[in-house]
Structures are given as structure tokens and as C-alpha cells.
N, C-alpha and C positions, 0 to 999 in steps of 0.2 A: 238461061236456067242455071241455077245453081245446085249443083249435085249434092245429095245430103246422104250419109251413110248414118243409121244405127245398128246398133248392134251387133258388126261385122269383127271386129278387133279384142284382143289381148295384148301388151305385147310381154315378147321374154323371151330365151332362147329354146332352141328346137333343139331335142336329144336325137340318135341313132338308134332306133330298136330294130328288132332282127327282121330277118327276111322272113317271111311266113307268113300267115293268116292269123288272126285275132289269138287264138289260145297261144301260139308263140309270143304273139307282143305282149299280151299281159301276164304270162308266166312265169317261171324259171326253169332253168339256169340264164337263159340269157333275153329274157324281157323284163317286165318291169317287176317281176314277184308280186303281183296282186294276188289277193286269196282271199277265200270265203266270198261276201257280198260285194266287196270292194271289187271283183276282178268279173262283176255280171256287167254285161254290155250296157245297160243304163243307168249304172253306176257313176259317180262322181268321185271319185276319194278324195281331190286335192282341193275340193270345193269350188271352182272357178266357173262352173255354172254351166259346163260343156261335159256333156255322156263321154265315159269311157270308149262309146265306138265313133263318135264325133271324133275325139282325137285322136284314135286308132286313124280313120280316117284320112283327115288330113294335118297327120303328122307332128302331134304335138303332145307333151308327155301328160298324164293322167297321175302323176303324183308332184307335180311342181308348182301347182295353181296359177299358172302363168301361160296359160295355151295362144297357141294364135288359129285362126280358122282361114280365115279371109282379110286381106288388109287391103287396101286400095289406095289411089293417088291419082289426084288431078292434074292432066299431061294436056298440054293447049286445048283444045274444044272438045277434051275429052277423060270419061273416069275411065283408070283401068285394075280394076280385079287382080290380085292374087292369090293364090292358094298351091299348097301340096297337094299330092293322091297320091296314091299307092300306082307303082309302076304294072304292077300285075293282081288279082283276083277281086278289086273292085273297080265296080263303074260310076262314075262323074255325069250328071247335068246342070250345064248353066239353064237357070231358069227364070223367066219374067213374069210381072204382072202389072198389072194398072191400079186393084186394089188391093191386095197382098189377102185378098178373101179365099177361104180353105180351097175352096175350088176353083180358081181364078188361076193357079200357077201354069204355064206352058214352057215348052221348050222354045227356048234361045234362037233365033237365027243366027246369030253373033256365035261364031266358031273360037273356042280356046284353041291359045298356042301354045307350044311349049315357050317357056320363059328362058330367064340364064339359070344353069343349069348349078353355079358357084356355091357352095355351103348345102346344097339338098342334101340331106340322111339319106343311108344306105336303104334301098326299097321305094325309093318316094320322088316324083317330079315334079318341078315348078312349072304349075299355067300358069299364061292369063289372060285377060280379056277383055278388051278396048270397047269401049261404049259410049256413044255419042251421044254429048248432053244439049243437042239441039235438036233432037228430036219429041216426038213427048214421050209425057214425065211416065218412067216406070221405077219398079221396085226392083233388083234383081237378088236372087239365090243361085249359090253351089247344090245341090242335092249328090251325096257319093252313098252308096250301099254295097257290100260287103257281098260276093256272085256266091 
């Protein structure tokens, strides 16, 4: 089988925004100074087509239009997932499907690891998560929400 990813990728670099919860990262003094409409959580400001708390999320700036969410890579008989999360006040599931149908997604048997830890922003960890493309064909998602 050959692994096919859509829609998982941006690329560009990943900023450092502060330790806290959502109003810190989009704020000021020291998060991104979003304001008015632009700093509500399903906001886009940069246009890149990813929610303000998407990239709150997993780690990716909300004024740069260059986010990254998920990126992946083909390692011998296998895909493996990456992503940011917030080290503390939100929670992460890998999640599958067969036909990616609204109610079709479940939790992952496939446990994320921590990744290398090298270049993460202050507040945020690299998983990931190996998945074997000889079994049958699935869909997978990250799902992170804000505790």
C-alpha cells in the first residue's frame, strides 16, 4: 500500500509564544497582539486556512500564513506523524478511520511518542507516531482541545 496524505502540511518556521493558555498567546505584551475579531479562536488572520486555536494548538503562528499542523514521512514499511502540543492545559488524540465519515473517527491504538525534542518552542513537545502501512487502508487525525 502506498501511504497518501492530504491536507496535513504547511511548511514555514514555528515561532516561540508564551507559556499560558490561549488569551496569553494571542495577546499582549508578550503573545501575538491579536485584537478585536482577529484574536477569536476561529479566527484566521494570516489566511493560511488553519483556526487561531488550531495553531494555538499545535504550535504555529496565527499571523505568518505559513503554519504547520502535522507533517509526516515515509520510514521503511511505515508512515510516521508529526506534530507539536502544548506541554500543559491541552489534550491530544490520535485518531482513525476507514471512511473519514463524521462519525466514523475513533481512538488510535497506536500510542504517540515523544519525538526529538531539538528546535520545540517554549510550552510545546514534539510527538509522533509510527503507523504501519501494511495493514488496511486508514485515514488518521491529531484531534488537541484546549482543558
Amino acid at each position: 500500500m502506498t501511504p497518501r496524505i492530504d491536507n496535513l502540511t504547511q511548511e514555514g518556521p514555528v515561532s516561540a509564544p508564551p507559556a499560558g493558555g490561549y488569551d496569553a498567546w494571542a495577546g499582549s505584551p508578550h503573545g501575538y497582539d491579536l485584537t478585536g475579531g482577529a484574536a477569536d479562536r476561529g479566527a484566521d488572520p494570516d489566511g493560511d486556512g488553519f483556526t487561531n486555536m488550531q495553531e494555538f494548538l499545535f504550535g504555529a503562528s496565527p499571523v505568518a500564513g505559513n503554519g504547520i499542523l502535522v507533517t509526516s514521512e515515509t520510514v521503511g514499511g511505515g508512515l510516521v506523524l508529526h506534530w507539536l502540543q502544548r506541554a500543559s492545559g491541552c489534550s491530544y488524540l490520535l485518531q482513525e478511520s476507514i471512511t473519514m465519515g463524521a462519525g466514523d473517527w475513533s481512538t488510535s491504538a497506536i500510542v504517540p511518542v515523544l519525538d526529538d525534542q531539538s528546535g520545540v518552542p517554549t510550552g510545546y513537545e514534539r510527538y509522533k507516531a509510527t503507523i504501519s502501512t501494511s495493514e488496511t487502508r486508514k485515514f488518521f487525525r491529531v484531534e488537541g482541545a484546549e482543558n
